[in-house]
C-alpha positions as CSV (number, residue, x, y, z in Angstrom):
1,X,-83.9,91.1,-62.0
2,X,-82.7,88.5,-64.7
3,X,-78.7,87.9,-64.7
4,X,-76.9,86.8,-67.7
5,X,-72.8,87.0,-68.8
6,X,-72.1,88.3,-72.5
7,X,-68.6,87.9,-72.9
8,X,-65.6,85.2,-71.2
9,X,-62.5,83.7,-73.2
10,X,-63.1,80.5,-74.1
11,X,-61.3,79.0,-70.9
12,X,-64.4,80.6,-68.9
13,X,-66.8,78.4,-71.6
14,X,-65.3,75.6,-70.2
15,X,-65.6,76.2,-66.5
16,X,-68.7,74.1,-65.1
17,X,-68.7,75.0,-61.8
18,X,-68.4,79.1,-62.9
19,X,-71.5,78.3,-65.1
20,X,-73.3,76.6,-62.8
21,X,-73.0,79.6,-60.1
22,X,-74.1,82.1,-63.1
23,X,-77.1,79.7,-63.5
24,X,-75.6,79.8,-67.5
25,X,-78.1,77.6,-69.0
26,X,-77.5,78.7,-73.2
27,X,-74.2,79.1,-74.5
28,X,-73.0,80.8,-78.0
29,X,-69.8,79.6,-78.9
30,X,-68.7,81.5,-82.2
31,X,-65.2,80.7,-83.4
32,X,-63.6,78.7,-86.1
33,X,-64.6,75.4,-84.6
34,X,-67.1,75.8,-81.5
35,X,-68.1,71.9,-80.5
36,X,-70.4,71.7,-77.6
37,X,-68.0,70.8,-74.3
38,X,-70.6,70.6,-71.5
39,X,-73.6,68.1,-71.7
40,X,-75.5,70.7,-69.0
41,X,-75.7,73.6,-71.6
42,X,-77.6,74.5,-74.8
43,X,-75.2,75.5,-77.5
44,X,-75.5,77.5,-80.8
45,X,-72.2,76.9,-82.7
46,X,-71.0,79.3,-85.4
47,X,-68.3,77.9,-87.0
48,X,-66.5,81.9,-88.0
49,X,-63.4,83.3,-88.2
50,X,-62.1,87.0,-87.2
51,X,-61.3,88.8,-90.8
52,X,-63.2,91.4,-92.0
53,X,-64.6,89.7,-94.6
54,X,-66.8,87.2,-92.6
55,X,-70.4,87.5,-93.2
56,X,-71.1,87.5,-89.0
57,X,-74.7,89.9,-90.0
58,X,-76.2,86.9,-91.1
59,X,-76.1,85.4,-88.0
60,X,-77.5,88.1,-86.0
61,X,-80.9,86.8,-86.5
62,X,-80.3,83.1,-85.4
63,X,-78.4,84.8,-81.8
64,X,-80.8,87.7,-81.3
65,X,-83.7,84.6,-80.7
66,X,-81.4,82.3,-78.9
67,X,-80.6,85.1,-76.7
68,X,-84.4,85.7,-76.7
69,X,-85.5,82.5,-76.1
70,X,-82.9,81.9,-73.6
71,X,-83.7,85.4,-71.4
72,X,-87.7,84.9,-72.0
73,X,-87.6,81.8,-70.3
74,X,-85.2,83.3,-67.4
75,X,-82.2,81.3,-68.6
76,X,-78.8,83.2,-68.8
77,X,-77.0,83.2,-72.0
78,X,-73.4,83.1,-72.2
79,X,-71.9,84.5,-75.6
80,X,-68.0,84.1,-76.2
81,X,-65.3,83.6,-79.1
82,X,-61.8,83.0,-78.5
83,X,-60.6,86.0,-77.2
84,X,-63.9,88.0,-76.5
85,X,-62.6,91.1,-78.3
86,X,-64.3,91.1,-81.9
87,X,-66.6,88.2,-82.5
88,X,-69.0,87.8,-79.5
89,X,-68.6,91.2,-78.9
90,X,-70.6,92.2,-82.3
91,X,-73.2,89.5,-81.8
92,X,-73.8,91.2,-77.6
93,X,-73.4,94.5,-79.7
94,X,-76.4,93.7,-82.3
95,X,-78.1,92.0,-79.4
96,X,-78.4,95.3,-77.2
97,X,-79.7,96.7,-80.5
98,X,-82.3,94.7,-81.4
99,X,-83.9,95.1,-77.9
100,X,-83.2,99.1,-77.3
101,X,-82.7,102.3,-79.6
102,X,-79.3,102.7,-79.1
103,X,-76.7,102.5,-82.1
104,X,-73.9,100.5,-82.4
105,X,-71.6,103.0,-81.4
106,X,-73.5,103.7,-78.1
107,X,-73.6,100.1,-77.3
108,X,-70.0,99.5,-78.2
109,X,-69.3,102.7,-75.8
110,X,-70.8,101.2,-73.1
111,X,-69.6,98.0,-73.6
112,X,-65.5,99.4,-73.3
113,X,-66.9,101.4,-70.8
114,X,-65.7,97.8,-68.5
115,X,-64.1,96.6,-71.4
116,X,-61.4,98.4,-73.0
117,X,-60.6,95.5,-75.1
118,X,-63.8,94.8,-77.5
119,X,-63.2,95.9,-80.8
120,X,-64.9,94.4,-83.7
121,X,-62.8,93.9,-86.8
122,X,-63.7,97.0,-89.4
123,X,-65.9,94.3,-91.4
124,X,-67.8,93.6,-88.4
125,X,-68.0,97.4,-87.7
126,X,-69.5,98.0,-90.6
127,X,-71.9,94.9,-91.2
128,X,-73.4,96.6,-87.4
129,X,-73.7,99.8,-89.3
130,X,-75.5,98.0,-92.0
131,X,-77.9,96.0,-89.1
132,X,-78.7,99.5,-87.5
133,X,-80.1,100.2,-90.9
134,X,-82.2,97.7,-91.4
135,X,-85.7,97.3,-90.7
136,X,-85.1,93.0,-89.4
137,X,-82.7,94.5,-86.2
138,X,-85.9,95.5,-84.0
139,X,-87.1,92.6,-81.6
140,X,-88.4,95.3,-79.2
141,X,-92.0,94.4,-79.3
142,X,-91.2,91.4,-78.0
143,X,-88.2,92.3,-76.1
144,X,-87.2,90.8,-72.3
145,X,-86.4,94.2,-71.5
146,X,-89.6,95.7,-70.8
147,X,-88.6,99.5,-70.1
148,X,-86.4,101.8,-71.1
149,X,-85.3,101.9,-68.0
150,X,-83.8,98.1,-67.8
151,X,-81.8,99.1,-70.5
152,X,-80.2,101.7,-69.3
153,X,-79.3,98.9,-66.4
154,X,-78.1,96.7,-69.0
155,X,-75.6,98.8,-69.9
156,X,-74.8,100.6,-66.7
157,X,-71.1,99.8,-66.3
158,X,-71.0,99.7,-62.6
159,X,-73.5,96.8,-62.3
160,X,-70.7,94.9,-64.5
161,X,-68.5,92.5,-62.4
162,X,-65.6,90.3,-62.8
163,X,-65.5,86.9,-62.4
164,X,-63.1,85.0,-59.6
165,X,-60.9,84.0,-62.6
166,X,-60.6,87.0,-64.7
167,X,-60.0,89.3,-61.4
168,X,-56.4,86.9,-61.1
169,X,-55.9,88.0,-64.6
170,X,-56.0,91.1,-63.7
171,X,-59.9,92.4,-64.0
172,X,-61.9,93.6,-66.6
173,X,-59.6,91.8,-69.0
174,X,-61.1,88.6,-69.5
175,X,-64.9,89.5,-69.4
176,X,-67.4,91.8,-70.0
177,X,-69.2,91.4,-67.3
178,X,-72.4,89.6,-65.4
179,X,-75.1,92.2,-65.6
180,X,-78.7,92.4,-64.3
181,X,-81.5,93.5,-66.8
């Protein structure tokens, strides 16, 4: 089974030798002014603030394939914003869409289930609304996640863990997790 992270602060974006144990090979960085910091990764930069009024839906496309292309060819993606609360927890949100049935709200369950913290801004809430709507969110038929059942283990909250960093911050504080799908 494939591993991959989905959400760090953007000190754990930083950390090369972390990466490198997580074999992170892609790397979303989506904040107000992402700039590529390691030479080792691919980057997708999505220069975005938090407010409610930022059109993040239009870049759901451009992630879900990274993601894709990232997972198809058994890389692991890494997607983070500043604080990993709102931002790169709607793109993971509309990324778990696109591949399964689930709704936003049961994605964004499971993903508080091991972190209490994410919480898309109500803008963001409501562009995922908008994405769950819409005929462009499905990339099943060409999903990574060949079964049902590997997407329930997506998004099983006891295969989450916490990095070595994040567990002296106290746990599930500073990242979602590392997850096998």
């Amino acid at each position: 089974m494939q591993q991959y992270k989905l959400l760090v602060f953007m000190a754990d974006a930083k950390d090369l030798e972390q990466l490198s144990r997580n074999k992170i090979t892609h790397i979303i960085s989506i904040h107000e002014s992402p700039q590529p910091l390691l030479r080792e990764m691919t980057y997708l930069r999505i220069p975005l603030p938090d407010a409610p009024e930022a059109n993040i839906k239009k870049h759901f496309k451009e992630c879900i394939s990274f993601i894709h292309y990232c997972r198809l060819r058994g890389g692991n993606c890494l997607v983070h914003c500043l604080a990993g609360i709102s931002r790169s927890t709607t793109i993971v949100v509309a990324y778990v869409m696109a591949v399964t049935e689930l709704s936003w709200q049961e994605v964004l369950q499971a993903v508080r289930a091991v972190r209490p913290i994410a919480n898309p801004n109500p803008g963001f809430k409501q562009q995922l609304e908008e994405f769950g709507h819409g005929p462009e969110q499905r990339h099943q038929e060409h999903s990574p996640l060949s079964a049902a059942g590997e997407a329930d283990v997506l998004l099983h909250p006891h295969l989450f863990e916490v990095s070595p960093v994040e567990a002296e911050r106290g746990g599930k504080q500073g990242i979602l997790g590392k997850c096998r799908a």
